[in-house]
MARTOR-91589 format. One record per residue (C-alpha): residue number from 1; residue in three letters; x, y, z. Coordinates in pm, 1 decimal. Example, Ala and Ser with C-alpha at 12.3 -4.5 7.8 and 13.67 -1.06 7.14 Angstrom:
BEGIN
> 1 ALA 1230.0 -450.0 780.0 $
> 2 SER 1367.0 -106.0 714.0 $
//
This chain:
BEGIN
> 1 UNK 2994.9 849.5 -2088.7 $
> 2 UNK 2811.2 567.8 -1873.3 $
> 3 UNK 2687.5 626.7 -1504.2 $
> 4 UNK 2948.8 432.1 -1323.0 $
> 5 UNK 3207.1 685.7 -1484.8 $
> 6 UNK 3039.0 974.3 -1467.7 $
> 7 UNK 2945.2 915.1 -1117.1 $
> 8 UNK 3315.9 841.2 -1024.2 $
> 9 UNK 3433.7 1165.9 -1222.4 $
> 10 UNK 3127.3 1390.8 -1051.1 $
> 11 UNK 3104.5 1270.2 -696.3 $
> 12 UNK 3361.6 1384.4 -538.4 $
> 13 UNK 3316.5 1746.0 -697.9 $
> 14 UNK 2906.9 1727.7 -598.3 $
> 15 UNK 2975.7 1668.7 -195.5 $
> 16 UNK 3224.8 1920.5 -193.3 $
> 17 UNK 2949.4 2181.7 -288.2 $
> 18 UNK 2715.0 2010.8 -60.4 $
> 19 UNK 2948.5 2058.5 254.5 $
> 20 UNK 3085.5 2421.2 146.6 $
> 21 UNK 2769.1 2549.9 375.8 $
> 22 UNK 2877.3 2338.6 658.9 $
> 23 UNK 3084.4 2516.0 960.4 $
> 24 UNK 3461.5 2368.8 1058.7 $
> 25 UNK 3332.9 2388.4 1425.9 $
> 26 UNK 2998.9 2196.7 1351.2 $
> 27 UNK 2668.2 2299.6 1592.9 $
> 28 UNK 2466.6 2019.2 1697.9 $
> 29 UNK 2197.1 2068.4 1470.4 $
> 30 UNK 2486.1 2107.6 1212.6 $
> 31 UNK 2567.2 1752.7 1286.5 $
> 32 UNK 2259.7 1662.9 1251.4 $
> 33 UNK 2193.5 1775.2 943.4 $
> 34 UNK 2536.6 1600.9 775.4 $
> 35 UNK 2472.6 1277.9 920.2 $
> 36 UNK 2180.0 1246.0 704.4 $
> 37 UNK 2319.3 1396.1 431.1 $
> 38 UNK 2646.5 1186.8 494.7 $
> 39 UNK 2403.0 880.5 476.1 $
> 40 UNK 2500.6 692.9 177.4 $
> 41 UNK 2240.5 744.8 -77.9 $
> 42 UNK 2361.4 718.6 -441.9 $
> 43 UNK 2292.6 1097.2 -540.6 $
> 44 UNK 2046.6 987.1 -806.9 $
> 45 UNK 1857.6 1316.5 -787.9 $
> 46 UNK 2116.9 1575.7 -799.9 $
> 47 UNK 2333.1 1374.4 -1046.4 $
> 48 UNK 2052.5 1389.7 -1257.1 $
> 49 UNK 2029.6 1715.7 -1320.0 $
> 50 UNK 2434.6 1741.1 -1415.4 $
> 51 UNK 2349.9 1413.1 -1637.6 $
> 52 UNK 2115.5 1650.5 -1855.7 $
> 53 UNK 2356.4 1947.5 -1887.7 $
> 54 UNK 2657.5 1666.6 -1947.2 $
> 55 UNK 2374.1 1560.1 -2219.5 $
> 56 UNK 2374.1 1893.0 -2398.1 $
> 57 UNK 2728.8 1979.5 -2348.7 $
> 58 UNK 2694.4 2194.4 -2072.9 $
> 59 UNK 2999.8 2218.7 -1783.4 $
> 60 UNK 2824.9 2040.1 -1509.5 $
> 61 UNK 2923.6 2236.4 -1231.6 $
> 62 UNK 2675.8 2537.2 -1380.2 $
> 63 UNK 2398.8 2298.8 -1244.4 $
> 64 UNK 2550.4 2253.4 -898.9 $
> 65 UNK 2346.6 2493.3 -684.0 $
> 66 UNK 2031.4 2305.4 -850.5 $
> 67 UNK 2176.3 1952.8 -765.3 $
> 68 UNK 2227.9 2068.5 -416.6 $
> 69 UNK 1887.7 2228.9 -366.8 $
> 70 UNK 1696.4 1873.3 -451.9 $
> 71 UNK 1955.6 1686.6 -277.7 $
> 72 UNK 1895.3 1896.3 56.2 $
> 73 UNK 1538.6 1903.3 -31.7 $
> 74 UNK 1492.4 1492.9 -60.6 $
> 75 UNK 1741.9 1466.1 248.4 $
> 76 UNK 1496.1 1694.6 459.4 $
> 77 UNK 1167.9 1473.2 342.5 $
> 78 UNK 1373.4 1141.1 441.0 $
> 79 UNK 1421.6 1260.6 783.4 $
> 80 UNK 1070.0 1395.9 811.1 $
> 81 UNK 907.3 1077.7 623.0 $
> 82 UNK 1087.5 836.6 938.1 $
> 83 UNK 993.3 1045.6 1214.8 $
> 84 UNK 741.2 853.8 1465.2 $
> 85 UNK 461.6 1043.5 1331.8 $
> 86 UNK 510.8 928.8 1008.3 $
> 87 UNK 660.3 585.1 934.6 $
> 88 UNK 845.7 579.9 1244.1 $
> 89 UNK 1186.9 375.6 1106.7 $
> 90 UNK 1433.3 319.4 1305.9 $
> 91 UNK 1725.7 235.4 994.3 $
> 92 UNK 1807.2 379.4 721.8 $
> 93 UNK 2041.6 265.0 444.1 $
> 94 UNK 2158.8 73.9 697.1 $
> 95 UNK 2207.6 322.1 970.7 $
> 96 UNK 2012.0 487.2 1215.0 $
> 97 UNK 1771.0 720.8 1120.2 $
> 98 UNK 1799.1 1056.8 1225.6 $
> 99 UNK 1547.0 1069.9 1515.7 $
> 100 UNK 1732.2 777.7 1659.1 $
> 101 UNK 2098.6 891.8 1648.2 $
> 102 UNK 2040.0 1226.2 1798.7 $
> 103 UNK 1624.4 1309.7 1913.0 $
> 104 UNK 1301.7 1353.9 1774.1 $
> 105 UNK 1323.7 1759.7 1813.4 $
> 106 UNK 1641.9 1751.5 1668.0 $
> 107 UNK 1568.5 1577.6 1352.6 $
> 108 UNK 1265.0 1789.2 1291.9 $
> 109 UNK 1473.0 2088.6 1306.2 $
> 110 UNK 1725.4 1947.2 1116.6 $
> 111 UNK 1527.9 1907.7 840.4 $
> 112 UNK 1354.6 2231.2 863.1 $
> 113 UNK 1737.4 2306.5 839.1 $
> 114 UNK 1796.0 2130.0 485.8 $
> 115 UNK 1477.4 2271.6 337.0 $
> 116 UNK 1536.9 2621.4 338.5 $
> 117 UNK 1900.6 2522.2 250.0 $
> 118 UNK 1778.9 2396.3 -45.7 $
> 119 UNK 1657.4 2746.6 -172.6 $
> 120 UNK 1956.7 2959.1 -42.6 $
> 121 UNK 2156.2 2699.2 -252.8 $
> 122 UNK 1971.7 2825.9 -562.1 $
> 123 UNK 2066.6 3184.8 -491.3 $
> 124 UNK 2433.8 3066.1 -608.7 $
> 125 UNK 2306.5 3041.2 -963.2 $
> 126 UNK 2314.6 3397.3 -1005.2 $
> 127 UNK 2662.6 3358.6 -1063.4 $
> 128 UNK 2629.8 3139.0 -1451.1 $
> 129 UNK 2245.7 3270.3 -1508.7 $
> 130 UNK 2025.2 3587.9 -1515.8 $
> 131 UNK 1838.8 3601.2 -1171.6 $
> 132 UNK 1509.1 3548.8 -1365.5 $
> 133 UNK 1630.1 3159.9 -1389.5 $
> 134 UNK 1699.2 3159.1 -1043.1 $
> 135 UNK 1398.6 3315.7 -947.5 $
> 136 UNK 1187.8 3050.8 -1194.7 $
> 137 UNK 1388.2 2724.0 -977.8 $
> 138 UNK 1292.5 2859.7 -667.2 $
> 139 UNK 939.4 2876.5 -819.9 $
> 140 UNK 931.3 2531.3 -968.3 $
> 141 UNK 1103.8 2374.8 -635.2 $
> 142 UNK 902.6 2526.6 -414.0 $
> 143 UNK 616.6 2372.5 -633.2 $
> 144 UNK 742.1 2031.4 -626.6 $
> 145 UNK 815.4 2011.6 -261.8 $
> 146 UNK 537.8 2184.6 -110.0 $
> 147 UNK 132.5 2163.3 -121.5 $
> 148 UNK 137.8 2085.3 -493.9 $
> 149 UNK 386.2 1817.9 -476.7 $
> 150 UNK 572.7 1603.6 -264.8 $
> 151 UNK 419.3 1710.0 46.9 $
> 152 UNK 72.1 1678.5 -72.6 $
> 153 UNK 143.8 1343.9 -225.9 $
> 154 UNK 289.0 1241.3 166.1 $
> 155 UNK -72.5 1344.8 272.3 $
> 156 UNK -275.9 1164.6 10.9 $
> 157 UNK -29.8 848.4 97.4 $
> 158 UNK -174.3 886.8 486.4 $
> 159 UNK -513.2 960.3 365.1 $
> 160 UNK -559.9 666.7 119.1 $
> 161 UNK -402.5 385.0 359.2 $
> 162 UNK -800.9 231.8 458.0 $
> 163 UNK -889.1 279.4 51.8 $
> 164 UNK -810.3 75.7 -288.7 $
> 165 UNK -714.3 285.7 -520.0 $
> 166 UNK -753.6 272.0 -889.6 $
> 167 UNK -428.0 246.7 -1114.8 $
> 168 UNK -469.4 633.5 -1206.8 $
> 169 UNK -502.1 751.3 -824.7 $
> 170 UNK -224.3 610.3 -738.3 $
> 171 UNK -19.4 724.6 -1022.7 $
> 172 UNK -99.2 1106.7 -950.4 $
> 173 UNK -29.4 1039.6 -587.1 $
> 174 UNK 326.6 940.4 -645.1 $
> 175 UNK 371.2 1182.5 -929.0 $
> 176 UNK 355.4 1428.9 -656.7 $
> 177 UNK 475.9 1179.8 -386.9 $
> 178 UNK 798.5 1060.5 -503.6 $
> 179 UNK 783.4 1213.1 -939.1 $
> 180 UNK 782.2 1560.5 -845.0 $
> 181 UNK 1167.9 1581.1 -724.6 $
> 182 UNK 1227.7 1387.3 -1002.6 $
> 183 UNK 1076.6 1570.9 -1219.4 $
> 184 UNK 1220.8 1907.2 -1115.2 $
> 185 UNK 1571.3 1744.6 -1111.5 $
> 186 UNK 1515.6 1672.2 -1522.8 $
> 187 UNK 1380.4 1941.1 -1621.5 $
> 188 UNK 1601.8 2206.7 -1427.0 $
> 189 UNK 1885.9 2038.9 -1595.5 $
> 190 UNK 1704.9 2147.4 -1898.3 $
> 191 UNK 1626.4 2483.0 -1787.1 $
> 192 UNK 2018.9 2540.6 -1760.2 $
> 193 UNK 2097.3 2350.4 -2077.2 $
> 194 UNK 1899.7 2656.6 -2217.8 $
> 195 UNK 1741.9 2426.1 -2406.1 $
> 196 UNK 1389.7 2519.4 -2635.7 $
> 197 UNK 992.4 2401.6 -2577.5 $
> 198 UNK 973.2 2151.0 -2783.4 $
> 199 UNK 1312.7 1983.9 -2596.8 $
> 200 UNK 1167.4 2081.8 -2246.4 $
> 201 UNK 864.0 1905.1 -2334.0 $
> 202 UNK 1030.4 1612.0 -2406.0 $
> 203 UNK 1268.7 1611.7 -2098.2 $
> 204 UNK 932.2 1688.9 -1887.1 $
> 205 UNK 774.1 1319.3 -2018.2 $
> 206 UNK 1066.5 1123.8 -1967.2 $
> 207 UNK 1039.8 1269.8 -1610.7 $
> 208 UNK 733.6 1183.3 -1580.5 $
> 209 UNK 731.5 853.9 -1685.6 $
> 210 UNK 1089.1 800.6 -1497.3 $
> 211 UNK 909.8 933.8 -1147.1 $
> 212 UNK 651.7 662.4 -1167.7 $
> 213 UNK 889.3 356.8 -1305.2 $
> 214 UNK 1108.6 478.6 -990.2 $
> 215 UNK 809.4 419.7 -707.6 $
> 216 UNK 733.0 99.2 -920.0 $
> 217 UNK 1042.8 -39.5 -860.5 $
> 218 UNK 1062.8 110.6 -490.3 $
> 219 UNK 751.2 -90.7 -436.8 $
> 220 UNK 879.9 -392.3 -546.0 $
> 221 UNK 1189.6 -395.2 -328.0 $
> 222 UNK 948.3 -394.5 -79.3 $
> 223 UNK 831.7 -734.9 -186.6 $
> 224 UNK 1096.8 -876.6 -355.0 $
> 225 UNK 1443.4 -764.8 -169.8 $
> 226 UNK 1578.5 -897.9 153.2 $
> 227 UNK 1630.3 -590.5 426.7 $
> 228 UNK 2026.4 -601.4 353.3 $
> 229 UNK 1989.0 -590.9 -36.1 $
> 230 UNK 1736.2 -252.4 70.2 $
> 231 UNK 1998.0 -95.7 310.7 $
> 232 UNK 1715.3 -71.3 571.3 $
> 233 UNK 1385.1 -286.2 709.7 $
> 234 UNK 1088.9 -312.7 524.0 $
> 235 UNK 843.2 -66.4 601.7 $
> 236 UNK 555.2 -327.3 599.0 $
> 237 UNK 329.2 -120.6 348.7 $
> 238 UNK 98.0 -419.5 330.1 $
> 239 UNK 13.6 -403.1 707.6 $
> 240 UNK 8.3 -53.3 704.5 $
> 241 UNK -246.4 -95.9 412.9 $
> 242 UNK -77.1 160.9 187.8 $
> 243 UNK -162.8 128.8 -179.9 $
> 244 UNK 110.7 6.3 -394.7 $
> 245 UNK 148.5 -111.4 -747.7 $
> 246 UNK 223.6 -508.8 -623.2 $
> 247 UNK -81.5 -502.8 -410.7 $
> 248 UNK -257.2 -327.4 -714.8 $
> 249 UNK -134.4 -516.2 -1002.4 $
> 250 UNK 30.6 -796.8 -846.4 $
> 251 UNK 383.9 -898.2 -858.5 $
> 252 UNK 435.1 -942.2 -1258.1 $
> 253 UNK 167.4 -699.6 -1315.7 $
> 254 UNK 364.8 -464.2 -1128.0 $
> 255 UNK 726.5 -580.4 -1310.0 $
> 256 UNK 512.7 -565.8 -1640.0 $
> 257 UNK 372.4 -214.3 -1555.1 $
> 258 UNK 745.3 -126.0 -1465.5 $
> 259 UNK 922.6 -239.6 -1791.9 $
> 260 UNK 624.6 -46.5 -1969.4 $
> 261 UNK 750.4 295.2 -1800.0 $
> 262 UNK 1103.5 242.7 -1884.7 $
> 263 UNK 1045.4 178.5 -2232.6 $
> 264 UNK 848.3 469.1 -2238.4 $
> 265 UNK 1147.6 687.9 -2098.2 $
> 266 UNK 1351.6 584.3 -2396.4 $
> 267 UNK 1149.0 572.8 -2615.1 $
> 268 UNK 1127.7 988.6 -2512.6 $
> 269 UNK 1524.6 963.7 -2538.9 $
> 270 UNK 1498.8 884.7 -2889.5 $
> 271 UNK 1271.5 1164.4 -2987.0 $
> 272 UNK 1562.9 1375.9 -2760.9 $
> 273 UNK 1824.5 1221.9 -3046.3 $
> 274 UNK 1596.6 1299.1 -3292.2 $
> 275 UNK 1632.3 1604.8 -3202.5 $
> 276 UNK 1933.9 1688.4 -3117.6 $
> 277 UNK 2186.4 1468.8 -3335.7 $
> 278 UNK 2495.1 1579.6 -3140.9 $
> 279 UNK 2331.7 1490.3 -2792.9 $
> 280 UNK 2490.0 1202.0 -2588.7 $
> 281 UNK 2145.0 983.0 -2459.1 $
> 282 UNK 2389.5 727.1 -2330.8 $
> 283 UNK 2395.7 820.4 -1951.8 $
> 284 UNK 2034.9 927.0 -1963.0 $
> 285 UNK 1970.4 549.9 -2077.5 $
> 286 UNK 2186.1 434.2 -1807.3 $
> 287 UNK 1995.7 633.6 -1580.6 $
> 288 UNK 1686.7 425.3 -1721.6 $
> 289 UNK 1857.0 94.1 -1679.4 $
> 290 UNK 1902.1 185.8 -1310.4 $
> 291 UNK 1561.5 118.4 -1252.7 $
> 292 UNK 1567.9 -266.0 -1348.6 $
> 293 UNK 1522.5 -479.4 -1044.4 $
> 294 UNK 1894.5 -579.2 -1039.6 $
> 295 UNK 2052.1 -245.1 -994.1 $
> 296 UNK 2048.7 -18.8 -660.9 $
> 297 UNK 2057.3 -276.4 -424.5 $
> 298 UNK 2153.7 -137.8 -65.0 $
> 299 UNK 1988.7 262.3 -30.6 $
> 300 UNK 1672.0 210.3 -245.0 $
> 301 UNK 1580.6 590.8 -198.5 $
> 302 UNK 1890.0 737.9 -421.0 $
//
């Protein structure tokens, strides 16, 4: 199966488990909360993690409560990461971002909202899995989206905006920054494919290597896409002085550094088929054709 199919036949299925939380008789911060949510990003996290149990042959709606969790999860950090405080946006995949629909307090505690939504939505897997696997994805989520991930690579972003970098520092900023979600999303789809070491180890490099060809390619919208191909305004990283890989490497350096990661990601798919003879890569690849510069026009941050 290819992603346009498999998004078409998973979709609807995935937001009805994101809304099943939601009230009939909505509270404002309720609202709140689903008009982010509701804000047309393409799902690319959680329908990662059913892309590696469709990958093994698992039922895809075992990894449901995990898609949710990182799709409340990166929800939460978009409506944090536009607040005034931070990069202070006003649009957002082409509507208004949170703070500016409804208020500033309200989108804080809206997103306070989705994050610990994110881990009660994990306590659903107890009904497919032992509670020892849920326990070990609230573990490994909390890890990715707290001081030894994402929210630690936010602060080193801040931090670093008067330095230059060096290739490597910037790399383990974003692998926390913007790979760690990723990262979690892959290899929690392998934690409920059941799958062995050696197999998690492979799925944990193509993560890695598909985290940091993701911010290359976010970067380079930033440079090379109009504001309506991005679904939103440029954030103006330059003028901010934020390190990036274009202002690193250069434009081709940065589309040469880019093609580098996604043939490293299949090249980790092959070892996968290796492997695992009966496996289906083919969505996984598709997954890695995504990030060419062609594809995702209009909500760059899935």
């Amino acid at each position: 199966m290819h992603l346009q199919a498999f998004m078409k036949e998973e979709l609807p299925s995935l937001r009805e488990a994101l809304l099943a939380p939601f009230h009939s008789q909505m509270t404002k911060l309720e609202e709140a909360m689903l008009y982010s949510l509701n804000g047309g990003g393409k799902s690319l996290r959680p329908l990662l993690v059913l892309a590696v149990l469709k990958t093994f042959g698992y039922p895809t709606h075992k990894g449901y409560p995990a898609a949710c969790a990182v799709e409340y999860l990166h929800t939460y950090s978009l409506i944090h990461d536009d607040l005034p405080a931070m990069d202070n946006d006003d649009y957002r995949r082409g509507k208004l971002t949170n703070h500016k629909q409804f208020d500033e307090a309200t989108a804080i505690l809206a997103g306070d909202a989705l994050q610990t939504l994110a881990f009660f939505a994990l306590t659903k897997l107890t009904d497919d899995y032992p509670a020892q696997l849920g326990v070990q994805l609230v573990g490994l989520l909390a890890q990715a989206s707290g001081k030894e991930g994402m929210v630690e690579g936010q602060m080193q972003d801040m931090l670093s905006e008067h330095e230059n970098l060096q290739l490597d520092q910037l790399k383990a900023l974003h692998a926390k920054k913007t790979g760690a979600l990723l990262h979690f999303a892959i290899v929690s789809g392998g934690l409920l494919s059941q799958v062995d070491e050696e197999t998690m180890a492979i799925l944990s490099t193509f993560a890695k290597h598909y985290g940091i060809g993701y911010q290359i390619q976010n970067d380079l919208q930033e440079v090379l896409w109009t504001d309506e191909e991005r679904g939103k305004k440029s954030k103006g990283d330059a003028s901010h002085e934020k390190n990036t890989y274009p202002s690193l490497l250069g434009t081709p350096g940065a589309l040469e550094a880019l093609e580098k990661e996604r043939g490293a990601c299949l090249t980790q798919l092959c070892r996968l088929k290796e492997k695992h003879p009966t496996c289906q890569i083919e969505l996984l690849q598709d997954f890695v054709a995504y990030l060419q510069m062609d594809h995702g026009k209009g909500g760059q941050d899935g």
